[in-house]
mmCIF entry with sequence, helices, sheets and N, C-alpha, C, O atoms, coordinates in Angstrom:
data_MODEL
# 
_entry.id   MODEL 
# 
_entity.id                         1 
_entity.type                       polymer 
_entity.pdbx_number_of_molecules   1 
# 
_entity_poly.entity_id                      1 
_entity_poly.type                           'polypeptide(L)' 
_entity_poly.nstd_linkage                   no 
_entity_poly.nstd_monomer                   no 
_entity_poly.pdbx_seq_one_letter_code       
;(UNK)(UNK)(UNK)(UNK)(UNK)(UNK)(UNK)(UNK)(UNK)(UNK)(UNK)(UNK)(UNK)(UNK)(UNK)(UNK)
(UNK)(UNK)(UNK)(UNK)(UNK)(UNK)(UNK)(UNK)(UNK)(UNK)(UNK)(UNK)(UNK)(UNK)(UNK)(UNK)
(UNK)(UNK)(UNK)(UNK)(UNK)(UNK)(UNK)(UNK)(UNK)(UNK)(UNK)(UNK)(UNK)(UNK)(UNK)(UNK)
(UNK)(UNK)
;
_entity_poly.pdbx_seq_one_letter_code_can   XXXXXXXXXXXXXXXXXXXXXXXXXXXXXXXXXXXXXXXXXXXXXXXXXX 
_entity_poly.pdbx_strand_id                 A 
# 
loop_
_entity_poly_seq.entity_id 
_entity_poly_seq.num 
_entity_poly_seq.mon_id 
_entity_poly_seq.hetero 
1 1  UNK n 
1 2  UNK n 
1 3  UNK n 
1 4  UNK n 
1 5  UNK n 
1 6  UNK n 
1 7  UNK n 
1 8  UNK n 
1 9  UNK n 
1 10 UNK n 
1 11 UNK n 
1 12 UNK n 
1 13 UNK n 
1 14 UNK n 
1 15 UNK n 
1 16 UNK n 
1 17 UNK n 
1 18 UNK n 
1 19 UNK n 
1 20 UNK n 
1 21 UNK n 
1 22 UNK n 
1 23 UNK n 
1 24 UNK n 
1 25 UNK n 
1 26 UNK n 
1 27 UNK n 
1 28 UNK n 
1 29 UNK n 
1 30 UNK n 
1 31 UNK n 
1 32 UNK n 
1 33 UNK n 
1 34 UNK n 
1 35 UNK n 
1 36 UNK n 
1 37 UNK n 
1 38 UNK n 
1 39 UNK n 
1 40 UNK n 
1 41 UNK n 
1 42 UNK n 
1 43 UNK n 
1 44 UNK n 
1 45 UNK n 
1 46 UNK n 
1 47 UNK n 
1 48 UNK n 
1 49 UNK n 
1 50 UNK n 
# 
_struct_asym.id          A 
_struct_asym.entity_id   1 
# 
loop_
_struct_conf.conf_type_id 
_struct_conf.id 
_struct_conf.pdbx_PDB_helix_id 
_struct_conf.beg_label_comp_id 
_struct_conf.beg_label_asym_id 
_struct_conf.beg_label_seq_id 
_struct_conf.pdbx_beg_PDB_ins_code 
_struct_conf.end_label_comp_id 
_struct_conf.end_label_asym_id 
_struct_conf.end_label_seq_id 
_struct_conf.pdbx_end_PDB_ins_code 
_struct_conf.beg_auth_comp_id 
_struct_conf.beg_auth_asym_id 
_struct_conf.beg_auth_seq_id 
_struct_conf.end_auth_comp_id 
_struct_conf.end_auth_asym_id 
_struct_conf.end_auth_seq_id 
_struct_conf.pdbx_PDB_helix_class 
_struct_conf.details 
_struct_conf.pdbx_PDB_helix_length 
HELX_P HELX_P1 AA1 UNK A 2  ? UNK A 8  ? UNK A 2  UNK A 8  1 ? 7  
HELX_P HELX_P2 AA2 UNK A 18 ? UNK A 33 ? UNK A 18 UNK A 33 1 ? 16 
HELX_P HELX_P3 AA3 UNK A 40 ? UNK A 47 ? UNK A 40 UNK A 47 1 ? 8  
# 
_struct_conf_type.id          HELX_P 
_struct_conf_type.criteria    ? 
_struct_conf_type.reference   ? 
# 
loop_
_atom_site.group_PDB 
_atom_site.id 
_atom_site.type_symbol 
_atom_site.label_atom_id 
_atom_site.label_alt_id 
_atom_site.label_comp_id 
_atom_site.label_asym_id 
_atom_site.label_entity_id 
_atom_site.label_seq_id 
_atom_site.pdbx_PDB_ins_code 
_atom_site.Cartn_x 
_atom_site.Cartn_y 
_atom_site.Cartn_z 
_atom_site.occupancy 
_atom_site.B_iso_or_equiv 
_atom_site.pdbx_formal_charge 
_atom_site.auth_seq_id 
_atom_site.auth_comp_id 
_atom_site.auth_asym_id 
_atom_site.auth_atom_id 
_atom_site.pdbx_PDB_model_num 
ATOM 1   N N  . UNK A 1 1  ? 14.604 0.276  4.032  1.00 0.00 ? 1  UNK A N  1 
ATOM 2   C CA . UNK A 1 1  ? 15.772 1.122  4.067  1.00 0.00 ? 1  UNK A CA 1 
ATOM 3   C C  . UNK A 1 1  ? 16.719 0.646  5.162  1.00 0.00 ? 1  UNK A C  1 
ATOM 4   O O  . UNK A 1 1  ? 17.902 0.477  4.868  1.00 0.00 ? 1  UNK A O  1 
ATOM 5   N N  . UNK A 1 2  ? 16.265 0.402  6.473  1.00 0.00 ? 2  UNK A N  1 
ATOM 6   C CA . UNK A 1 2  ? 17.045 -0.195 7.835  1.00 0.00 ? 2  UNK A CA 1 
ATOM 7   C C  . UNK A 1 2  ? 17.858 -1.021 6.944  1.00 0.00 ? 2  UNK A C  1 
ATOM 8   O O  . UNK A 1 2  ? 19.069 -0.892 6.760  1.00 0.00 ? 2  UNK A O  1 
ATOM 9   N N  . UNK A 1 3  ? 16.644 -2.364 6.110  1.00 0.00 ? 3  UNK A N  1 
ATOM 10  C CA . UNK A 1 3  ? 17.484 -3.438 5.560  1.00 0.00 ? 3  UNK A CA 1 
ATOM 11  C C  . UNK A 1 3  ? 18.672 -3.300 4.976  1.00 0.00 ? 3  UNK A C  1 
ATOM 12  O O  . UNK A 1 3  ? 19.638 -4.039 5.164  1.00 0.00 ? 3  UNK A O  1 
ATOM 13  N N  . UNK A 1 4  ? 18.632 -2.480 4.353  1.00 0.00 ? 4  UNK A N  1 
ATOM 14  C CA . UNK A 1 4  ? 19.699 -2.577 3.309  1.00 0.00 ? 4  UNK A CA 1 
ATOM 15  C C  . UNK A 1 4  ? 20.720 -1.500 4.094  1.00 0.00 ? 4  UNK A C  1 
ATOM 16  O O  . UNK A 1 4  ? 21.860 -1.662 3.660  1.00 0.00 ? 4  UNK A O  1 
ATOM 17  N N  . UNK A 1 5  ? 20.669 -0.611 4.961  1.00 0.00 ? 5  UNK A N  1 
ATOM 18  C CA . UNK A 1 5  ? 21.645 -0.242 5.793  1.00 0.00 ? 5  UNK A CA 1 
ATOM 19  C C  . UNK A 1 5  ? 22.602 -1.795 6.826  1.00 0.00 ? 5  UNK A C  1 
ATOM 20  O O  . UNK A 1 5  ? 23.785 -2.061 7.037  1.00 0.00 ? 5  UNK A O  1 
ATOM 21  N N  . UNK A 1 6  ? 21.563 -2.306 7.119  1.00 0.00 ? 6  UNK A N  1 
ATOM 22  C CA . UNK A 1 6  ? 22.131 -3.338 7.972  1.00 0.00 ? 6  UNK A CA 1 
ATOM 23  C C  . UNK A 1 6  ? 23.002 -4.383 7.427  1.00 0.00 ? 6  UNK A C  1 
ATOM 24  O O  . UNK A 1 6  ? 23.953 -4.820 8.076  1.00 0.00 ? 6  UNK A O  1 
ATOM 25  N N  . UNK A 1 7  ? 22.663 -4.848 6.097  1.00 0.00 ? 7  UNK A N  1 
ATOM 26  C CA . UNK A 1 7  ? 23.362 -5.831 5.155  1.00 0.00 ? 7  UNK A CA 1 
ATOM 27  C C  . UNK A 1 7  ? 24.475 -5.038 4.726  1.00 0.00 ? 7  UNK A C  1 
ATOM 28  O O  . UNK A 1 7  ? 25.555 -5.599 4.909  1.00 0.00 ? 7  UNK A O  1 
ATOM 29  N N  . UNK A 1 8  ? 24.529 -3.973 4.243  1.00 0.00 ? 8  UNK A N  1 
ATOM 30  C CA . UNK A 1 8  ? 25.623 -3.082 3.903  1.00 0.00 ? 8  UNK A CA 1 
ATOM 31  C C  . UNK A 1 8  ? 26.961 -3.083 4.347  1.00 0.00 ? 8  UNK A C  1 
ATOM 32  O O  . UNK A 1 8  ? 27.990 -2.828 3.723  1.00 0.00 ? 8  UNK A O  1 
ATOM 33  N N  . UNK A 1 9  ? 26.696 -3.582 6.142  1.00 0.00 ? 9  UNK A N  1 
ATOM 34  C CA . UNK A 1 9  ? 27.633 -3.371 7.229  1.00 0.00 ? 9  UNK A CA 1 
ATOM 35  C C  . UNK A 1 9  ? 28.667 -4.092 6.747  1.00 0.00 ? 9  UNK A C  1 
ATOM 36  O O  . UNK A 1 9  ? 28.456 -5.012 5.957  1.00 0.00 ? 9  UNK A O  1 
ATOM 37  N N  . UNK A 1 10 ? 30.111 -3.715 7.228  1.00 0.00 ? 10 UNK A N  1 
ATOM 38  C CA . UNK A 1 10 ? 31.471 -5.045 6.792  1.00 0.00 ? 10 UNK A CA 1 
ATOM 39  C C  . UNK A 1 10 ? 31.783 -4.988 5.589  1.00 0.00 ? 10 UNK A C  1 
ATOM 40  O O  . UNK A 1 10 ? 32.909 -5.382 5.287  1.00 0.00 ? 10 UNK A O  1 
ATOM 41  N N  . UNK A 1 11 ? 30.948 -4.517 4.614  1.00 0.00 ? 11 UNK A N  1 
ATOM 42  C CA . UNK A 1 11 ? 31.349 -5.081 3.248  1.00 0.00 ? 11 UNK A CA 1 
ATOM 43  C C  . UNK A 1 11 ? 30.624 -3.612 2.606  1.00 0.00 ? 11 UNK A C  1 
ATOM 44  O O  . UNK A 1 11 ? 29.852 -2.811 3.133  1.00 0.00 ? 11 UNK A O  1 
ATOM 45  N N  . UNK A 1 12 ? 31.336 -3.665 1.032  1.00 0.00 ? 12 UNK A N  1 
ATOM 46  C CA . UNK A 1 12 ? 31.006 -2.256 0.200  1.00 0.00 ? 12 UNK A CA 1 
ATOM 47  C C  . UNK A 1 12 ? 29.284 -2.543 0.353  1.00 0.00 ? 12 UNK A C  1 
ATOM 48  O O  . UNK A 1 12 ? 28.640 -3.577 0.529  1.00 0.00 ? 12 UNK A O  1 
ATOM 49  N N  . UNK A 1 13 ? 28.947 -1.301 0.218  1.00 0.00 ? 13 UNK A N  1 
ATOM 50  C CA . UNK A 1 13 ? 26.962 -1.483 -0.095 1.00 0.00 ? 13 UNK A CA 1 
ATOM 51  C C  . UNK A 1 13 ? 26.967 -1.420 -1.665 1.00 0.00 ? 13 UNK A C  1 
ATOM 52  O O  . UNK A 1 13 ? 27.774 -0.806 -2.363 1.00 0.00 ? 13 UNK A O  1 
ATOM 53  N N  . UNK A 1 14 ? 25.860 -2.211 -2.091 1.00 0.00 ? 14 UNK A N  1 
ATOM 54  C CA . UNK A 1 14 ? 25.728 -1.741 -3.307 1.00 0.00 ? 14 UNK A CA 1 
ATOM 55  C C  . UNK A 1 14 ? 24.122 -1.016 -3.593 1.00 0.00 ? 14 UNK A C  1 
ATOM 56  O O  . UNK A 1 14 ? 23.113 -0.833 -2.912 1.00 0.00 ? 14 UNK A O  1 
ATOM 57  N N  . UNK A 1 15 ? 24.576 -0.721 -5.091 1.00 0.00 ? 15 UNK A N  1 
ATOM 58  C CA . UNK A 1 15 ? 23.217 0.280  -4.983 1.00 0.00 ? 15 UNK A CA 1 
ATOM 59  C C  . UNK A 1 15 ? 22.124 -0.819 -5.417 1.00 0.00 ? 15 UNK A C  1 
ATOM 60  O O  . UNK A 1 15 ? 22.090 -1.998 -5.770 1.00 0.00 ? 15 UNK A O  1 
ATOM 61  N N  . UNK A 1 16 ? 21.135 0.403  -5.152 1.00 0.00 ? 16 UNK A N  1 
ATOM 62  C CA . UNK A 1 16 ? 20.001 -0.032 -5.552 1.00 0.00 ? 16 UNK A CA 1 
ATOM 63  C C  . UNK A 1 16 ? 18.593 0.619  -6.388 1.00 0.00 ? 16 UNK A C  1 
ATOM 64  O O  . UNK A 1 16 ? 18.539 1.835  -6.204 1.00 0.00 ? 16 UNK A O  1 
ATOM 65  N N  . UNK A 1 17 ? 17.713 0.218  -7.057 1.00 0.00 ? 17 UNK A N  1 
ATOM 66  C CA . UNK A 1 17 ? 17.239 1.126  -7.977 1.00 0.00 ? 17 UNK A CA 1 
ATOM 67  C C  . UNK A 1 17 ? 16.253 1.761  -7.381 1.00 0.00 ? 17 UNK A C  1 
ATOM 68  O O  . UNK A 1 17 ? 16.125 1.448  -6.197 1.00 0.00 ? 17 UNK A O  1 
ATOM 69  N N  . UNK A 1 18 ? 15.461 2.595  -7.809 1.00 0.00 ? 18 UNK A N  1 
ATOM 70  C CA . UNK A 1 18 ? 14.908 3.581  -7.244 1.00 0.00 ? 18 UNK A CA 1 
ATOM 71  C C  . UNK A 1 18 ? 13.384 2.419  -7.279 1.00 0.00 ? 18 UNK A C  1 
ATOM 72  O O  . UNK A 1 18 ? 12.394 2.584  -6.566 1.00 0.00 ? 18 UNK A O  1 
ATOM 73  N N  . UNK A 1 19 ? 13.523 1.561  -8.048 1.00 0.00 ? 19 UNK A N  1 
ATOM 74  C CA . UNK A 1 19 ? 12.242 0.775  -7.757 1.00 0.00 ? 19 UNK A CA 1 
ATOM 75  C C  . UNK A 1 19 ? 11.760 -0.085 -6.226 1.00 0.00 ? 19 UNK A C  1 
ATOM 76  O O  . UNK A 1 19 ? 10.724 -0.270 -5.587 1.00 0.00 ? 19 UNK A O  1 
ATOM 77  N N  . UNK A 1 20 ? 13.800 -0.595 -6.094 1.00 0.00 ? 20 UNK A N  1 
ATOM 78  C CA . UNK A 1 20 ? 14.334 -1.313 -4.892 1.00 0.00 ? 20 UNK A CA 1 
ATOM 79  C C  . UNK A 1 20 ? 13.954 -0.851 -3.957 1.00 0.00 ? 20 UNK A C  1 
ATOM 80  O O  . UNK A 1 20 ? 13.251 -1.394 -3.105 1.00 0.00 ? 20 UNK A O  1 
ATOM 81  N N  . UNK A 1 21 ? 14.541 0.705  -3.972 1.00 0.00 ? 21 UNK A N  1 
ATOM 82  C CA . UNK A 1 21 ? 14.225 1.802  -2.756 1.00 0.00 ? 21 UNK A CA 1 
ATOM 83  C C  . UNK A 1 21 ? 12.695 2.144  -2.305 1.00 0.00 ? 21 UNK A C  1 
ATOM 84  O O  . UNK A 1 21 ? 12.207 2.308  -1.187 1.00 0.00 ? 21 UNK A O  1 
ATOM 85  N N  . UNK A 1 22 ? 12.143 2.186  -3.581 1.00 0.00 ? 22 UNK A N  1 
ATOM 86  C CA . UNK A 1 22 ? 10.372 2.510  -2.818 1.00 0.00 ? 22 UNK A CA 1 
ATOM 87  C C  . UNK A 1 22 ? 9.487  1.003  -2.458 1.00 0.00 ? 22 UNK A C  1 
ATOM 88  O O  . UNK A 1 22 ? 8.503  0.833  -1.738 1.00 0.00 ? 22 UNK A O  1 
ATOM 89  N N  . UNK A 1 23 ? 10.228 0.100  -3.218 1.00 0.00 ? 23 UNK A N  1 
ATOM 90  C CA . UNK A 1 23 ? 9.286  -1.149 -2.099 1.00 0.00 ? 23 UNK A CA 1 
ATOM 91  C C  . UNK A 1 23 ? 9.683  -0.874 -0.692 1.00 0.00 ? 23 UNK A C  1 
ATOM 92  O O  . UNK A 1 23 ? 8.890  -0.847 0.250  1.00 0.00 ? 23 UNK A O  1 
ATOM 93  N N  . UNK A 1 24 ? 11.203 -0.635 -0.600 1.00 0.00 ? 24 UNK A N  1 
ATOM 94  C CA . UNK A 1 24 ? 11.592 -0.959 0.880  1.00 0.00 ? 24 UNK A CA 1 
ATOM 95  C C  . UNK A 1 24 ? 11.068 0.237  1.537  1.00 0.00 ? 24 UNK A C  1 
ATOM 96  O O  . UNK A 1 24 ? 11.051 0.134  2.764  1.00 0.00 ? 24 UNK A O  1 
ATOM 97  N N  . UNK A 1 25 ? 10.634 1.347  1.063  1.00 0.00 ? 25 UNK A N  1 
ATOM 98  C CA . UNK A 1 25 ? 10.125 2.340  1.884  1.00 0.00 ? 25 UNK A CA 1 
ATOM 99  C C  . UNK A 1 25 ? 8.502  1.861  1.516  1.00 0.00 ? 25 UNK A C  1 
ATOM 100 O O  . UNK A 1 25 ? 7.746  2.434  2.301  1.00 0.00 ? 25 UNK A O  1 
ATOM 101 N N  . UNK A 1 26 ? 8.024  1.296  0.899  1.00 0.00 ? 26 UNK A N  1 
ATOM 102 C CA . UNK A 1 26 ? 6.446  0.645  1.091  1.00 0.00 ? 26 UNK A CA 1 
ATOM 103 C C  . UNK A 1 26 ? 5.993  -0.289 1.875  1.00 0.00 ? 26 UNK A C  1 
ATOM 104 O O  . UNK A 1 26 ? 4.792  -0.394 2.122  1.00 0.00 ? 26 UNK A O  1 
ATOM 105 N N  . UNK A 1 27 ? 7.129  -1.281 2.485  1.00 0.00 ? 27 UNK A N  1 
ATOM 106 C CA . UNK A 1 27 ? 7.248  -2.045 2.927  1.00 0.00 ? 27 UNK A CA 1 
ATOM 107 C C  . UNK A 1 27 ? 7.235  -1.521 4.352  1.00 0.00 ? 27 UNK A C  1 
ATOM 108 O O  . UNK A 1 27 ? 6.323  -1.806 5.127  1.00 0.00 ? 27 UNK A O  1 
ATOM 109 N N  . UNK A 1 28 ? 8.180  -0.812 4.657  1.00 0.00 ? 28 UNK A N  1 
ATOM 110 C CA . UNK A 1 28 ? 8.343  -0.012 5.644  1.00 0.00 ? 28 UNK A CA 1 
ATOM 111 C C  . UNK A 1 28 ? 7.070  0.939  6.273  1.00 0.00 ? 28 UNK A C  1 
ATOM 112 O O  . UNK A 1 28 ? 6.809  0.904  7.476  1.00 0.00 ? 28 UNK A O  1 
ATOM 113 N N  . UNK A 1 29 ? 6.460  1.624  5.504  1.00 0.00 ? 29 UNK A N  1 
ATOM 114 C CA . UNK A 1 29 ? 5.353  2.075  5.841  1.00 0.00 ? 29 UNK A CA 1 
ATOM 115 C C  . UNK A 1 29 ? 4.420  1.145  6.738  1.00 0.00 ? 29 UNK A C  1 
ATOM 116 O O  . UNK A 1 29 ? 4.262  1.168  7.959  1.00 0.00 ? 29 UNK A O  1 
ATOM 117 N N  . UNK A 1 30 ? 3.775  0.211  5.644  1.00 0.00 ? 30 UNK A N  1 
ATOM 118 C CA . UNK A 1 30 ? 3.222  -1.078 5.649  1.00 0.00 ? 30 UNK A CA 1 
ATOM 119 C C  . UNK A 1 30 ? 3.622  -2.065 7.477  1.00 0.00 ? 30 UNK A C  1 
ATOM 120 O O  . UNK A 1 30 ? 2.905  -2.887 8.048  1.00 0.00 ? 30 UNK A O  1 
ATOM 121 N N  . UNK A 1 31 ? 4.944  -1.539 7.892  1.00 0.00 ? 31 UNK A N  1 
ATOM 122 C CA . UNK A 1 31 ? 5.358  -2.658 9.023  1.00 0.00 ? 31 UNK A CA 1 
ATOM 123 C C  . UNK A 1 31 ? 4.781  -1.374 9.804  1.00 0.00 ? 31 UNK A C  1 
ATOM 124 O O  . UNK A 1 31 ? 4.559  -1.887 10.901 1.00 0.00 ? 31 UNK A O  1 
ATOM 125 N N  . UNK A 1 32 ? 4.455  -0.215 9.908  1.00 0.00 ? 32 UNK A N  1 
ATOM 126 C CA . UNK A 1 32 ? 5.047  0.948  10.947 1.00 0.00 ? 32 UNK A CA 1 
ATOM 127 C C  . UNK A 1 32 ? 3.203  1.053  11.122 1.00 0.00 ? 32 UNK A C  1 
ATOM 128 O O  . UNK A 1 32 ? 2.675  1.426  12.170 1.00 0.00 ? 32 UNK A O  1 
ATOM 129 N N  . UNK A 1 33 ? 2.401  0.632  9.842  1.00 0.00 ? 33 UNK A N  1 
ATOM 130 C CA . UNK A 1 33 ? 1.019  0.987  9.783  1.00 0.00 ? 33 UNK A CA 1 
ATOM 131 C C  . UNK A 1 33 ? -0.055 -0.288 11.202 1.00 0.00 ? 33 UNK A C  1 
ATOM 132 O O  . UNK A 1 33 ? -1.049 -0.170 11.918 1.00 0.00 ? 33 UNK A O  1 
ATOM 133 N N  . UNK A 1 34 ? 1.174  -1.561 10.835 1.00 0.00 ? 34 UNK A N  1 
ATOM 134 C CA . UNK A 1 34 ? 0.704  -2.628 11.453 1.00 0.00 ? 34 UNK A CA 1 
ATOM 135 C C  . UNK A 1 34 ? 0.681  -2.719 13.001 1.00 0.00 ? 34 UNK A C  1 
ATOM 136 O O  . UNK A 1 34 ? 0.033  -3.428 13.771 1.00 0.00 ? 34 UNK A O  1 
ATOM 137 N N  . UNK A 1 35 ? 1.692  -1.672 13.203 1.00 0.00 ? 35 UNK A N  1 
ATOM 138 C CA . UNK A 1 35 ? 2.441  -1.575 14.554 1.00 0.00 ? 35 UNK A CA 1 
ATOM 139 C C  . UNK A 1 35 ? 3.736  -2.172 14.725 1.00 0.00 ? 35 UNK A C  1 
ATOM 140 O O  . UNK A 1 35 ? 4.349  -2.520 15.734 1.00 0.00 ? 35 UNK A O  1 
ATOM 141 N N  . UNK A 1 36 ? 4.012  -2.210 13.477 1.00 0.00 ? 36 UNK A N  1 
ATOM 142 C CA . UNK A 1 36 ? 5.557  -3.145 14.077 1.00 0.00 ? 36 UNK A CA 1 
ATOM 143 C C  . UNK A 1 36 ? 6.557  -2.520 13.937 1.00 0.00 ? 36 UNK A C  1 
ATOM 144 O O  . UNK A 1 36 ? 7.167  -2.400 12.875 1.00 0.00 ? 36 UNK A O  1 
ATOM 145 N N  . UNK A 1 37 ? 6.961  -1.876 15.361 1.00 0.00 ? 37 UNK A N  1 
ATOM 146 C CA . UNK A 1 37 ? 8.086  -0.640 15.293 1.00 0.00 ? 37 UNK A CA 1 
ATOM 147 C C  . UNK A 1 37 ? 8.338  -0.809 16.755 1.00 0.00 ? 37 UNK A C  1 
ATOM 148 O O  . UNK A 1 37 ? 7.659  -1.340 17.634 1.00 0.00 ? 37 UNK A O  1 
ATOM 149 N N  . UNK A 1 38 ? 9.641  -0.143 16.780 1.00 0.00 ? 38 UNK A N  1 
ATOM 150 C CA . UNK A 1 38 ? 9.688  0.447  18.474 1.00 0.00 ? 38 UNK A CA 1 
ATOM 151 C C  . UNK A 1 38 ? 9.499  1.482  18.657 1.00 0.00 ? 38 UNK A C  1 
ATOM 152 O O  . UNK A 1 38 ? 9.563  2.211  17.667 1.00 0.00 ? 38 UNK A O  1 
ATOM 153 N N  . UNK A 1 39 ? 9.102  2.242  20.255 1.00 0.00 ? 39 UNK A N  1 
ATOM 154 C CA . UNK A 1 39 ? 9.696  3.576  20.405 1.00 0.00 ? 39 UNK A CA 1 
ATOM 155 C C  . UNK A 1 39 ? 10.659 3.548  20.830 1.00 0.00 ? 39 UNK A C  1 
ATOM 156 O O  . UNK A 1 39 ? 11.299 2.560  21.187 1.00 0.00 ? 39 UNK A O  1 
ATOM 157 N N  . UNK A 1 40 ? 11.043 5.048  20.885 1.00 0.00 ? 40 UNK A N  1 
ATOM 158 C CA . UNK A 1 40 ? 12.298 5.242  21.334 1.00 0.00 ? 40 UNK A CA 1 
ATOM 159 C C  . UNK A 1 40 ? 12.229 5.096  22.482 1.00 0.00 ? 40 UNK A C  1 
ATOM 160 O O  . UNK A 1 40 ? 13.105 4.392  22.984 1.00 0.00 ? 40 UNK A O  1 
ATOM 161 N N  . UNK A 1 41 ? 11.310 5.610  23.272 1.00 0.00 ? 41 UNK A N  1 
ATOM 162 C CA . UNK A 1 41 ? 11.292 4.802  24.982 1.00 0.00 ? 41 UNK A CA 1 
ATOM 163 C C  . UNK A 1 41 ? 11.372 3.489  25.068 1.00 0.00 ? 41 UNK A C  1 
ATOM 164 O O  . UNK A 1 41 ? 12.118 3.133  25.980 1.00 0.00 ? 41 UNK A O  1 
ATOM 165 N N  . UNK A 1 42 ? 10.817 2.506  24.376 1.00 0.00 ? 42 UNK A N  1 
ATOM 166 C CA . UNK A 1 42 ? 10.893 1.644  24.353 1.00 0.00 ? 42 UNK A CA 1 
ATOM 167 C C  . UNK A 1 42 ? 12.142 0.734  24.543 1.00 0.00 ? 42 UNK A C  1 
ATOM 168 O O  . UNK A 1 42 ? 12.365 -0.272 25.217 1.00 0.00 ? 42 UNK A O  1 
ATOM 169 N N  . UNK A 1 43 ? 12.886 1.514  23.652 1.00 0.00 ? 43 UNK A N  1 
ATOM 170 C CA . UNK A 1 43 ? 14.275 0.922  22.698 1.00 0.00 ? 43 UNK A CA 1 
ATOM 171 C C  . UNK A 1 43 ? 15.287 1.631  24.039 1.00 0.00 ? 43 UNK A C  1 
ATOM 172 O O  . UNK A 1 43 ? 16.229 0.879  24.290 1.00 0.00 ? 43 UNK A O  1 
ATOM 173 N N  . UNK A 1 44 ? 15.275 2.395  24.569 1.00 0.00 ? 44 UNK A N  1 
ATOM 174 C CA . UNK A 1 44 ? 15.883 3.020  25.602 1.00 0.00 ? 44 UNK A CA 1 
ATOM 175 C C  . UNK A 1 44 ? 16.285 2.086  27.355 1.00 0.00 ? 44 UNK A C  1 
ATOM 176 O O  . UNK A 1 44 ? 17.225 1.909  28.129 1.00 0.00 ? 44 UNK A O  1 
ATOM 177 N N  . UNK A 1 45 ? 14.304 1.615  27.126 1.00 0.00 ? 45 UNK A N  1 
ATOM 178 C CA . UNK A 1 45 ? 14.613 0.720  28.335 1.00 0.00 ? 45 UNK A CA 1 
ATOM 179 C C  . UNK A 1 45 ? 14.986 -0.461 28.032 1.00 0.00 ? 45 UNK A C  1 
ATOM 180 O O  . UNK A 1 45 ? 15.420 -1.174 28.937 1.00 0.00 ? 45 UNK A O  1 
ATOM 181 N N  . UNK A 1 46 ? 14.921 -0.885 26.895 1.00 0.00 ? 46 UNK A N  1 
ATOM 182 C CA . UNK A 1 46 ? 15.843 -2.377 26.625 1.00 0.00 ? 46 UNK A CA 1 
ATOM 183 C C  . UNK A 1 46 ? 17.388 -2.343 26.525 1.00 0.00 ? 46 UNK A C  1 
ATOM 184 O O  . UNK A 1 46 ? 18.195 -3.270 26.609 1.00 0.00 ? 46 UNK A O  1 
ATOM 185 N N  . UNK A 1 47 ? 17.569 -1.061 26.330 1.00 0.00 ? 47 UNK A N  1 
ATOM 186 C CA . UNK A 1 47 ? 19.122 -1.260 26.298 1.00 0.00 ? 47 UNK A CA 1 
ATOM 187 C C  . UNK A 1 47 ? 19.912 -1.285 27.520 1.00 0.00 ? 47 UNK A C  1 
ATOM 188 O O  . UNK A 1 47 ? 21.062 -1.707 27.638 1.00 0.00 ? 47 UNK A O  1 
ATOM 189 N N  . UNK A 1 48 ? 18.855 -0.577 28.785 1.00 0.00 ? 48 UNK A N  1 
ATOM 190 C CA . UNK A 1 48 ? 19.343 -0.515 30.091 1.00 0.00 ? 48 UNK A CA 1 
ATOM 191 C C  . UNK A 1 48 ? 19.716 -1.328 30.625 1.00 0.00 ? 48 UNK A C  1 
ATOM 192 O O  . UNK A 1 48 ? 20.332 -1.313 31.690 1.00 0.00 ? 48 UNK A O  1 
ATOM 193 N N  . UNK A 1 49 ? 19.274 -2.594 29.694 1.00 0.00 ? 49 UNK A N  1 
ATOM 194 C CA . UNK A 1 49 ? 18.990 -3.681 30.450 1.00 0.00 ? 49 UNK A CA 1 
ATOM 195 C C  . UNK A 1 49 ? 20.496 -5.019 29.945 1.00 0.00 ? 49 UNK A C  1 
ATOM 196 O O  . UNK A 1 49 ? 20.626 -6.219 30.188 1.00 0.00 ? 49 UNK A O  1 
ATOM 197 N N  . UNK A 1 50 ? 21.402 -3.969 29.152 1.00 0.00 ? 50 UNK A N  1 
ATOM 198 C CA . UNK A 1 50 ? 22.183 -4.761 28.286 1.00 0.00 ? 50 UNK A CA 1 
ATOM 199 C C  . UNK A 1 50 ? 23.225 -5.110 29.431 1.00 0.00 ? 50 UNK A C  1 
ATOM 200 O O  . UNK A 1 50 ? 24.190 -5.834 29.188 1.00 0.00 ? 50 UNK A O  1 
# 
């Protein structure tokens, strides 16, 4: 879902099918199950740092 928010940017979004939508939310699960996410603390102190 991020993905296709992020590509979207600058230019019209286009749609996508509801098949599109649940890989990317399976997919998504799948990265969040592995550990591959931030927290928000996390994401907070990196930006301090901008």
């Amino acid at each position: 879902m991020l993905k296709t928010f992020v590509k979207g940017r600058g230019k019209q979004a286009s749609r996508i099918s509801i098949e599109e939508y649940n890989q990317e939310l399976q997919e998504a699960e799948e990265e969040y199950e592995r550990g591959e996410y931030t927290t928000h603390e996390s994401f907070v102190k990196s930006i301090k740092k901008w």
